[in-house]
VOGU-3710 file (C-alpha; in Angstrom, 3 decimals, decimal comma):
1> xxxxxxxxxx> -50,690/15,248/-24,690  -48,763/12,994/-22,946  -49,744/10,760/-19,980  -47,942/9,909/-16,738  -48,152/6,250/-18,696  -46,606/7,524/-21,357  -44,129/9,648/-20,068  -42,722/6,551/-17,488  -42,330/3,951/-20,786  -40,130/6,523/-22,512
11> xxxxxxxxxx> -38,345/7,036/-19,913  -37,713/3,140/-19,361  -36,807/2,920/-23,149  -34,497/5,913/-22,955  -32,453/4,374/-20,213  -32,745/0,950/-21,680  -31,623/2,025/-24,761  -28,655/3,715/-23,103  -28,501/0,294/-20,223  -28,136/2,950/-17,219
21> xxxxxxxxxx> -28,599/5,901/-15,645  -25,535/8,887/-17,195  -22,568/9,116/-14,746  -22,061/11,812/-12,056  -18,258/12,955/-11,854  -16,859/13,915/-8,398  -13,300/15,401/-8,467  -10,907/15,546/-5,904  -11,938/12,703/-3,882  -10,347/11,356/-0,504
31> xxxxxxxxxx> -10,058/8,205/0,885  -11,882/7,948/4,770  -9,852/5,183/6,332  -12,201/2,417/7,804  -12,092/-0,601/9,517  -14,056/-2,658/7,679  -12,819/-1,401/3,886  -11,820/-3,652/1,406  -10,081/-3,541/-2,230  -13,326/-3,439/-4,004
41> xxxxxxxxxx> -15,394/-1,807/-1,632  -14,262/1,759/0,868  -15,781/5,112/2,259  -14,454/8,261/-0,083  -15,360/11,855/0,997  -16,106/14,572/-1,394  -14,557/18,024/-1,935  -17,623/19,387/-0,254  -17,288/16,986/2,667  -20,081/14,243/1,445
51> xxxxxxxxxx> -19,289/10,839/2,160  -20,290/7,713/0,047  -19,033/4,559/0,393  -18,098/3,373/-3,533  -18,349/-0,122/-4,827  -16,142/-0,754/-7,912  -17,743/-2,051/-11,117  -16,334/-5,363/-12,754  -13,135/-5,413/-9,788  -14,109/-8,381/-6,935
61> xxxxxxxxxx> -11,251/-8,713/-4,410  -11,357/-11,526/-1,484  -13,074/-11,358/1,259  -11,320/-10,419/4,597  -13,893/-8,730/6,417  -16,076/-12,228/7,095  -18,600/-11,884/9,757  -21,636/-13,907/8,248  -22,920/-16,985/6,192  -22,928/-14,893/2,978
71> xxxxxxxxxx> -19,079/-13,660/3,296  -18,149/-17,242/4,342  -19,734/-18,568/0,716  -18,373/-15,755/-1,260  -14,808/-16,494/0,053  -15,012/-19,767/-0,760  -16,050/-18,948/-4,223  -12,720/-16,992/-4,255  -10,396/-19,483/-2,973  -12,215/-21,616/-5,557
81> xxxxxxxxxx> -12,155/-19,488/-8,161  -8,019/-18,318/-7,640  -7,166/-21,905/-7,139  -6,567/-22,138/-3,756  -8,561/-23,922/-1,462  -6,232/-26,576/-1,446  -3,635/-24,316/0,135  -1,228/-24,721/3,091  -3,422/-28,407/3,184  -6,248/-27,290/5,204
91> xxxxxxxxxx> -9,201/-25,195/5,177  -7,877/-22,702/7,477  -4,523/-22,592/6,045  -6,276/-21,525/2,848  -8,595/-19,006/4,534  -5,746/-17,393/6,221  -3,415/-17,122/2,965  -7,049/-15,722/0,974  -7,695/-13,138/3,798  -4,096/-11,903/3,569
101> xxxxxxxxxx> -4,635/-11,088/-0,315  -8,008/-9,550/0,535  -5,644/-7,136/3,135  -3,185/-6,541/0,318  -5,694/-5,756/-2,109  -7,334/-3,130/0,767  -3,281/-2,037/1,510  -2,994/-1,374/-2,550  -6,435/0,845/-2,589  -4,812/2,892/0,049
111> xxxxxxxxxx> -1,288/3,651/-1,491  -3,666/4,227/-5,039  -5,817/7,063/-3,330  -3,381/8,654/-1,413  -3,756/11,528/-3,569  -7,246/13,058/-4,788  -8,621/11,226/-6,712  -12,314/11,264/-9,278  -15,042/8,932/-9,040  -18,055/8,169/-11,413
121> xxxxxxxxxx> -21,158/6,659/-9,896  -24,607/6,934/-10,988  -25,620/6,061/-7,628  -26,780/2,954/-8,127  -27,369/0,994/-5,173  -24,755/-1,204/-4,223  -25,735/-2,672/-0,877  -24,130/-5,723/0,624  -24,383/-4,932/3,949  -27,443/-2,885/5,284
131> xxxxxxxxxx> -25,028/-0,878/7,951  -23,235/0,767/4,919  -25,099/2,176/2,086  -22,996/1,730/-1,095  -23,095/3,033/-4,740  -21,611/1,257/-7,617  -18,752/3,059/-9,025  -15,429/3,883/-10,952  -12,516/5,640/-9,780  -9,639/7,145/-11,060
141> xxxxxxxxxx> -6,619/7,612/-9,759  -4,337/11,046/-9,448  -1,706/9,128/-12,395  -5,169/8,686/-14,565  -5,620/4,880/-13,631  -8,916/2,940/-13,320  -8,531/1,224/-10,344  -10,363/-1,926/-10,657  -8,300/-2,134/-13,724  -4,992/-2,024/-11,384
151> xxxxxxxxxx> -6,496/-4,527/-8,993  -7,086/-7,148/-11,419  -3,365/-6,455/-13,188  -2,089/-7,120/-9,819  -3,718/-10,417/-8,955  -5,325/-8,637/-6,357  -9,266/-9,094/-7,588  -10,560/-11,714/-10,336  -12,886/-9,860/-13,402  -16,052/-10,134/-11,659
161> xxxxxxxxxx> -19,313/-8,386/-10,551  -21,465/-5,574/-12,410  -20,106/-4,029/-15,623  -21,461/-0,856/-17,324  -20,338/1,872/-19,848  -16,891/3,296/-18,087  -16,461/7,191/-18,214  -14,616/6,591/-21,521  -17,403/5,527/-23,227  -15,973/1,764/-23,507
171> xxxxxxxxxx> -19,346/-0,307/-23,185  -19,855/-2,724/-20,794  -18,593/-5,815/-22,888  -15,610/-4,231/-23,617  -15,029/-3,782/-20,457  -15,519/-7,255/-19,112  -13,779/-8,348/-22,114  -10,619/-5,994/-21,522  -10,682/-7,058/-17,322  -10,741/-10,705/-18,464
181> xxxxxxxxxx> -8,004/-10,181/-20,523  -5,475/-8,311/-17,789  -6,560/-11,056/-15,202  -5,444/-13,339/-17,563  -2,134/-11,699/-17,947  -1,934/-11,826/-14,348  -2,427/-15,205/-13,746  0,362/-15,766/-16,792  2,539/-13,703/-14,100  1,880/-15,488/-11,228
191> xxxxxxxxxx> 0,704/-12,188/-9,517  -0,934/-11,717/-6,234  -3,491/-14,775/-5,610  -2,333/-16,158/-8,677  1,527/-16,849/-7,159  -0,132/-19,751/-4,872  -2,608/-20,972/-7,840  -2,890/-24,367/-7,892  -3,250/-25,252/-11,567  -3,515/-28,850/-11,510
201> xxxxxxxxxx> -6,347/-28,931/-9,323  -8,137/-25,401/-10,120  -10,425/-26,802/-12,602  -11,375/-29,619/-10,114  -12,377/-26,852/-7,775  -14,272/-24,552/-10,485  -16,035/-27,669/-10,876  -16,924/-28,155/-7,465  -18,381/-24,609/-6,952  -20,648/-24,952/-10,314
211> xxxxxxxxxx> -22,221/-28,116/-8,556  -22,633/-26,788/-5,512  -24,471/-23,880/-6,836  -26,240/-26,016/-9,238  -27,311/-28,137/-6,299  -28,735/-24,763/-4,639  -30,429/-24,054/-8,235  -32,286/-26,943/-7,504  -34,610/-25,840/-4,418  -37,016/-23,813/-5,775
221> xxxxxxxxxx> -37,651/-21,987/-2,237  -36,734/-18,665/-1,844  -33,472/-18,224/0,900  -34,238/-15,944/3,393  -37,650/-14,207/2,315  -40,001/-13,876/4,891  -43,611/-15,140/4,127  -45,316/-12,973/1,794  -41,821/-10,777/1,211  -41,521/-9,624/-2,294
231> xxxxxxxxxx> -38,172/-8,152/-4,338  -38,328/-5,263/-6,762  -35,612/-6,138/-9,628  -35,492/-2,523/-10,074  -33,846/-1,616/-6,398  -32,919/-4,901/-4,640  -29,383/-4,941/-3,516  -26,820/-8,181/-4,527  -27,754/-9,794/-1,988  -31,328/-9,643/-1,522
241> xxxxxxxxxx> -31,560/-10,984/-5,351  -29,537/-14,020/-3,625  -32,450/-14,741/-1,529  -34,409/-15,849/-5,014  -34,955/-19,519/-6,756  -32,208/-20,011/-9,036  -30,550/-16,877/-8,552  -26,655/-16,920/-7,789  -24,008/-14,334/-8,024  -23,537/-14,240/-11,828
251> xxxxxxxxxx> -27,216/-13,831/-13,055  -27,786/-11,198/-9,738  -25,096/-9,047/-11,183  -26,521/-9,290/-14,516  -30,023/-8,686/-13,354  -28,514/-5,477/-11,731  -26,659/-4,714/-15,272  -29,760/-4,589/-17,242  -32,120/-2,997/-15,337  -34,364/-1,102/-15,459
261> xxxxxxxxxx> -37,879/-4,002/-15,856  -41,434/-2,976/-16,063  -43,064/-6,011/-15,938  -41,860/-10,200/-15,002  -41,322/-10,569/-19,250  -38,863/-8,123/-19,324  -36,165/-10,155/-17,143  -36,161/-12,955/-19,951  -33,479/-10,544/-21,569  -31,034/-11,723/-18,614
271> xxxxxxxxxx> -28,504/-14,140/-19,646  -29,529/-17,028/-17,631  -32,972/-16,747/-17,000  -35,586/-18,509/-18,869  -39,402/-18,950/-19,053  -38,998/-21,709/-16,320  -37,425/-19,675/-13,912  -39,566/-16,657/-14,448  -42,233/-18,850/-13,457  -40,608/-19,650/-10,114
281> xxxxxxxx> -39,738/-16,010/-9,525  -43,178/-14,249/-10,321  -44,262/-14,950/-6,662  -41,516/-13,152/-5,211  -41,466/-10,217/-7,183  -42,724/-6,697/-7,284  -42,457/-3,679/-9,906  -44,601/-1,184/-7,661
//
Protein backbone atom coordinates (compact mmCIF):
# COMPACT_ATOMS: atom_id res chain seq x y z
CA UNK A 1 0.00 0.00 0.00
CA UNK A 2 1.11 3.15 -0.84
CA UNK A 3 1.61 6.22 1.41
CA UNK A 4 0.76 9.89 0.91
CA UNK A 5 4.91 9.90 1.13
CA UNK A 6 5.10 7.72 -1.38
CA UNK A 7 2.61 8.69 -3.66
CA UNK A 8 4.05 12.71 -3.60
CA UNK A 9 7.93 11.36 -4.56
CA UNK A 10 6.53 9.59 -7.61
CA UNK A 11 4.80 12.11 -8.54
CA UNK A 12 7.93 14.57 -8.26
CA UNK A 13 9.97 11.92 -10.27
CA UNK A 14 7.26 11.55 -12.89
CA UNK A 15 7.26 15.22 -13.65
CA UNK A 16 10.97 15.49 -13.24
CA UNK A 17 11.53 12.90 -15.46
CA UNK A 18 9.24 14.56 -17.99
CA UNK A 19 10.82 18.51 -16.62
CA UNK A 20 7.03 19.87 -16.47
CA UNK A 21 3.69 19.64 -16.06
CA UNK A 22 1.84 18.13 -19.93
CA UNK A 23 0.43 21.09 -21.96
CA UNK A 24 -3.23 22.23 -22.06
CA UNK A 25 -4.34 23.26 -25.73
CA UNK A 26 -6.87 26.13 -26.11
CA UNK A 27 -8.14 26.69 -29.71
CA UNK A 28 -9.52 29.58 -31.15
CA UNK A 29 -8.03 32.14 -29.05
CA UNK A 30 -8.51 36.08 -29.22
CA UNK A 31 -6.44 38.75 -28.49
CA UNK A 32 -8.11 41.36 -25.51
CA UNK A 33 -6.47 44.63 -26.42
CA UNK A 34 -4.77 46.23 -23.28
CA UNK A 35 -2.98 49.04 -22.30
CA UNK A 36 -0.28 47.77 -20.69
CA UNK A 37 0.47 44.57 -23.27
CA UNK A 38 3.65 43.94 -24.59
CA UNK A 39 5.33 41.57 -27.39
CA UNK A 40 6.11 38.90 -24.95
CA UNK A 41 3.53 39.33 -22.55
CA UNK A 42 -0.80 40.15 -23.44
CA UNK A 43 -4.41 39.20 -22.18
CA UNK A 44 -6.01 36.34 -24.71
CA UNK A 45 -9.67 35.25 -24.16
CA UNK A 46 -10.87 31.79 -24.70
CA UNK A 47 -13.62 30.34 -26.93
CA UNK A 48 -15.62 29.97 -23.78
CA UNK A 49 -14.96 33.56 -22.74
CA UNK A 50 -11.96 32.81 -20.04
CA UNK A 51 -9.35 35.23 -19.95
CA UNK A 52 -5.58 34.58 -19.14
CA UNK A 53 -3.00 36.75 -19.64
CA UNK A 54 -0.05 34.44 -21.55
CA UNK A 55 3.63 34.90 -21.11
CA UNK A 56 5.69 33.48 -24.04
CA UNK A 57 8.39 30.89 -23.34
CA UNK A 58 12.08 31.58 -24.58
CA UNK A 59 10.66 35.18 -26.61
CA UNK A 60 11.86 38.49 -24.28
CA UNK A 61 10.91 41.74 -26.08
CA UNK A 62 11.93 45.36 -24.56
CA UNK A 63 10.44 46.89 -22.11
CA UNK A 64 7.99 49.80 -22.85
CA UNK A 65 5.63 49.58 -20.18
CA UNK A 66 8.35 50.93 -17.31
CA UNK A 67 6.76 52.02 -14.17
CA UNK A 68 9.26 50.61 -11.47
CA UNK A 69 12.96 49.88 -10.38
CA UNK A 70 12.70 46.31 -11.76
CA UNK A 71 11.47 47.41 -15.47
CA UNK A 72 14.08 50.23 -15.37
CA UNK A 73 17.01 47.31 -14.81
CA UNK A 74 15.52 44.92 -17.20
CA UNK A 75 15.52 47.62 -19.98
CA UNK A 76 18.77 48.38 -19.47
CA UNK A 77 19.75 44.81 -19.74
CA UNK A 78 18.06 45.11 -23.20
CA UNK A 79 19.60 48.13 -24.52
CA UNK A 80 22.72 46.34 -23.27
CA UNK A 81 22.14 43.28 -24.53
CA UNK A 82 20.86 44.67 -28.42
CA UNK A 83 23.74 47.02 -28.43
CA UNK A 84 22.29 50.09 -27.87
CA UNK A 85 22.73 52.05 -24.97
CA UNK A 86 25.03 54.12 -26.66
CA UNK A 87 22.28 55.31 -28.98
CA UNK A 88 21.18 58.77 -30.21
CA UNK A 89 24.35 59.73 -27.49
CA UNK A 90 22.40 59.84 -24.41
CA UNK A 91 20.59 57.79 -22.04
CA UNK A 92 17.29 59.00 -22.98
CA UNK A 93 17.89 59.00 -26.58
CA UNK A 94 18.52 55.28 -26.15
CA UNK A 95 15.50 54.66 -23.90
CA UNK A 96 13.27 56.33 -26.30
CA UNK A 97 14.62 54.41 -29.55
CA UNK A 98 14.38 50.83 -27.05
CA UNK A 99 10.74 51.71 -26.00
CA UNK A 100 9.77 52.27 -29.65
CA UNK A 101 10.96 48.55 -30.52
CA UNK A 102 9.21 47.31 -27.38
CA UNK A 103 5.83 49.18 -29.18
CA UNK A 104 6.69 47.51 -32.48
CA UNK A 105 7.19 44.27 -31.05
CA UNK A 106 3.50 44.81 -29.07
CA UNK A 107 2.17 46.39 -32.80
CA UNK A 108 3.58 42.90 -34.48
CA UNK A 109 1.67 40.60 -31.67
CA UNK A 110 -1.41 42.40 -32.71
CA UNK A 111 -1.32 42.08 -36.61
CA UNK A 112 -0.08 38.07 -35.63
CA UNK A 113 -3.39 37.39 -33.58
CA UNK A 114 -5.72 39.10 -35.52
CA UNK A 115 -7.17 35.90 -36.36
CA UNK A 116 -7.90 32.95 -33.77
CA UNK A 117 -5.36 31.72 -32.78
CA UNK A 118 -4.13 28.28 -30.16
CA UNK A 119 -2.21 28.54 -27.13
CA UNK A 120 -0.38 25.87 -24.94
CA UNK A 121 0.20 26.67 -21.30
CA UNK A 122 0.50 24.40 -18.48
CA UNK A 123 -0.38 27.16 -16.32
CA UNK A 124 2.58 27.75 -14.85
CA UNK A 125 2.84 30.83 -13.02
CA UNK A 126 4.29 33.55 -14.76
CA UNK A 127 3.94 36.59 -12.53
CA UNK A 128 5.86 39.78 -13.01
CA UNK A 129 3.54 42.03 -11.86
CA UNK A 130 1.11 41.07 -8.94
CA UNK A 131 -1.95 43.20 -10.70
CA UNK A 132 -1.90 40.63 -13.62
CA UNK A 133 -1.74 37.01 -13.03
CA UNK A 134 0.20 35.40 -15.92
CA UNK A 135 0.85 31.80 -17.22
CA UNK A 136 3.80 30.82 -19.20
CA UNK A 137 2.91 29.89 -22.63
CA UNK A 138 3.13 29.16 -26.48
CA UNK A 139 1.02 30.36 -29.14
CA UNK A 140 0.33 29.68 -32.49
CA UNK A 141 -0.72 31.62 -34.97
CA UNK A 142 -3.87 31.14 -37.60
CA UNK A 143 -0.76 30.57 -40.65
CA UNK A 144 0.69 27.76 -38.04
CA UNK A 145 3.55 30.09 -36.65
CA UNK A 146 5.10 30.03 -33.14
CA UNK A 147 5.14 33.37 -32.25
CA UNK A 148 8.04 33.89 -30.09
CA UNK A 149 9.72 32.24 -32.95
CA UNK A 150 8.47 35.29 -35.31
CA UNK A 151 9.49 37.83 -32.70
CA UNK A 152 12.96 36.84 -32.46
CA UNK A 153 13.22 36.44 -36.61
CA UNK A 154 12.15 39.94 -36.61
CA UNK A 155 14.60 41.56 -34.24
CA UNK A 156 11.78 42.27 -32.23
CA UNK A 157 12.79 40.05 -28.87
CA UNK A 158 16.42 38.54 -28.08
CA UNK A 159 16.31 34.36 -27.21
CA UNK A 160 15.70 34.75 -23.66
CA UNK A 161 13.64 33.67 -20.58
CA UNK A 162 12.10 30.09 -19.66
CA UNK A 163 12.32 27.27 -22.22
CA UNK A 164 10.39 23.95 -22.05
CA UNK A 165 9.24 21.06 -24.38
CA UNK A 166 7.13 23.10 -27.29
CA UNK A 167 3.80 21.37 -28.41
CA UNK A 168 5.94 19.63 -31.08
CA UNK A 169 7.70 17.72 -28.83
CA UNK A 170 11.12 19.73 -29.59
CA UNK A 171 12.78 19.71 -25.98
CA UNK A 172 13.71 22.57 -24.32
CA UNK A 173 17.43 22.74 -25.62
CA UNK A 174 16.40 22.50 -28.91
CA UNK A 175 14.46 25.08 -28.53
CA UNK A 176 16.84 27.58 -27.03
CA UNK A 177 19.25 26.27 -29.41
CA UNK A 178 16.91 26.82 -32.58
CA UNK A 179 15.78 30.70 -31.00
CA UNK A 180 19.52 31.41 -30.67
CA UNK A 181 20.06 30.50 -33.96
CA UNK A 182 17.09 32.78 -35.78
CA UNK A 183 18.22 35.74 -33.46
CA UNK A 184 21.37 35.27 -34.85
CA UNK A 185 20.12 35.41 -38.35
CA UNK A 186 18.47 38.47 -37.37
CA UNK A 187 21.12 40.32 -36.12
CA UNK A 188 23.10 39.12 -39.59
CA UNK A 189 19.98 41.15 -41.13
CA UNK A 190 20.13 44.06 -39.28
CA UNK A 191 16.42 43.52 -38.23
CA UNK A 192 14.40 45.37 -35.74
CA UNK A 193 16.77 46.35 -32.62
CA UNK A 194 19.47 44.91 -34.43
CA UNK A 195 19.33 47.86 -37.42
CA UNK A 196 20.74 50.44 -34.64
CA UNK A 197 23.26 47.68 -33.06
CA UNK A 198 26.25 49.09 -32.21
CA UNK A 199 28.82 46.38 -32.89
CA UNK A 200 31.93 47.97 -31.99
CA UNK A 201 30.94 48.75 -28.64
CA UNK A 202 28.25 45.84 -27.85
CA UNK A 203 30.69 43.64 -26.26
CA UNK A 204 31.93 46.60 -24.09
CA UNK A 205 28.38 46.87 -22.90
CA UNK A 206 27.70 42.93 -22.40
CA UNK A 207 30.61 43.40 -20.33
CA UNK A 208 29.37 46.07 -18.34
CA UNK A 209 26.03 44.33 -17.44
CA UNK A 210 27.98 40.94 -16.34
CA UNK A 211 29.88 43.24 -13.76
CA UNK A 212 27.23 44.95 -12.64
CA UNK A 213 25.35 41.88 -11.86
CA UNK A 214 28.39 40.27 -10.60
CA UNK A 215 28.80 43.23 -8.29
CA UNK A 216 25.05 42.52 -7.03
CA UNK A 217 26.19 38.66 -6.72
CA UNK A 218 28.36 39.90 -4.25
CA UNK A 219 25.89 41.06 -1.30
CA UNK A 220 24.79 38.16 0.15
CA UNK A 221 21.47 39.97 1.55
CA UNK A 222 18.38 39.10 0.23
CA UNK A 223 16.64 42.32 -2.01
CA UNK A 224 13.44 43.02 -0.91
CA UNK A 225 12.46 40.11 1.62
CA UNK A 226 10.91 41.20 4.57
CA UNK A 227 12.39 39.85 7.91
CA UNK A 228 11.65 36.34 8.38
CA UNK A 229 10.01 36.14 4.55
CA UNK A 230 10.72 32.87 2.96
CA UNK A 231 10.43 31.76 -1.07
CA UNK A 232 9.10 28.41 -2.21
CA UNK A 233 11.26 27.47 -5.49
CA UNK A 234 8.32 25.50 -6.38
CA UNK A 235 5.73 28.67 -6.91
CA UNK A 236 7.73 31.94 -6.64
CA UNK A 237 7.21 34.15 -9.57
CA UNK A 238 10.53 35.74 -11.70
CA UNK A 239 10.69 38.20 -9.74
CA UNK A 240 10.34 37.21 -6.29
CA UNK A 241 13.38 34.63 -7.06
CA UNK A 242 15.18 38.15 -7.86
CA UNK A 243 14.79 39.12 -4.35
CA UNK A 244 17.47 36.09 -3.44
CA UNK A 245 21.52 36.15 -2.83
CA UNK A 246 23.06 35.52 -6.03
CA UNK A 247 20.09 35.09 -7.98
CA UNK A 248 19.75 37.14 -11.35
CA UNK A 249 17.60 36.73 -14.35
CA UNK A 250 19.38 33.77 -16.01
CA UNK A 251 19.63 31.25 -13.05
CA UNK A 252 15.71 32.53 -11.93
CA UNK A 253 14.54 31.36 -15.27
CA UNK A 254 16.38 28.24 -14.96
CA UNK A 255 15.29 27.64 -11.44
CA UNK A 256 11.70 28.04 -12.89
CA UNK A 257 12.76 25.49 -15.88
CA UNK A 258 13.62 22.71 -13.64
CA UNK A 259 11.30 22.67 -11.11
CA UNK A 260 9.71 20.89 -9.40
CA UNK A 261 12.44 20.61 -5.74
CA UNK A 262 11.66 18.69 -2.67
CA UNK A 263 14.25 19.58 -0.58
CA UNK A 264 17.44 22.69 -0.66
CA UNK A 265 19.84 19.60 -2.45
CA UNK A 266 17.74 19.32 -5.19
CA UNK A 267 18.44 23.00 -6.66
CA UNK A 268 22.25 22.00 -7.06
CA UNK A 269 20.94 20.56 -10.50
CA UNK A 270 20.52 24.38 -11.63
CA UNK A 271 23.12 25.57 -13.89
CA UNK A 272 24.66 28.15 -11.78
CA UNK A 273 24.11 27.28 -8.43
CA UNK A 274 26.57 25.62 -6.27
CA UNK A 275 27.05 24.29 -2.70
CA UNK A 276 28.12 27.91 -1.72
CA UNK A 277 25.16 29.51 -2.78
CA UNK A 278 22.80 26.92 -1.49
CA UNK A 279 24.23 27.76 1.70
CA UNK A 280 23.29 31.43 1.39
CA UNK A 281 19.82 30.56 0.12
CA UNK A 282 18.68 27.86 2.77
CA UNK A 283 17.51 30.76 5.06
CA UNK A 284 15.22 32.12 2.65
CA UNK A 285 13.63 29.19 1.46
CA UNK A 286 10.61 27.05 1.98
CA UNK A 287 9.26 23.64 0.36
CA UNK A 288 5.99 23.54 2.63
Amino acid sequence: MRTPLTLFLTLFLTLASKGSEPLNHIERCTLVPTPWADGDSFLVRTAEGKELTIRLYGADCIEWHVTDESDARRLRAQRRYFGISGFGESPQASIEAAKGFGKQAAEEVARALAEPFSVHTAYSDARGDVRFPRFYGFVTTAKGEDLATRLVALGLARAFGVYRETPAGTTSKEYRASLEDIELKAAKNSLGAWAVTDWESLPEQRKEERNENAELDLATAPRGLAEGEKINPNTAARDDLLKLPRIGDVTANRIIESRPYVKLEDLDKVEGIGKQTLLLLEPYLTFE
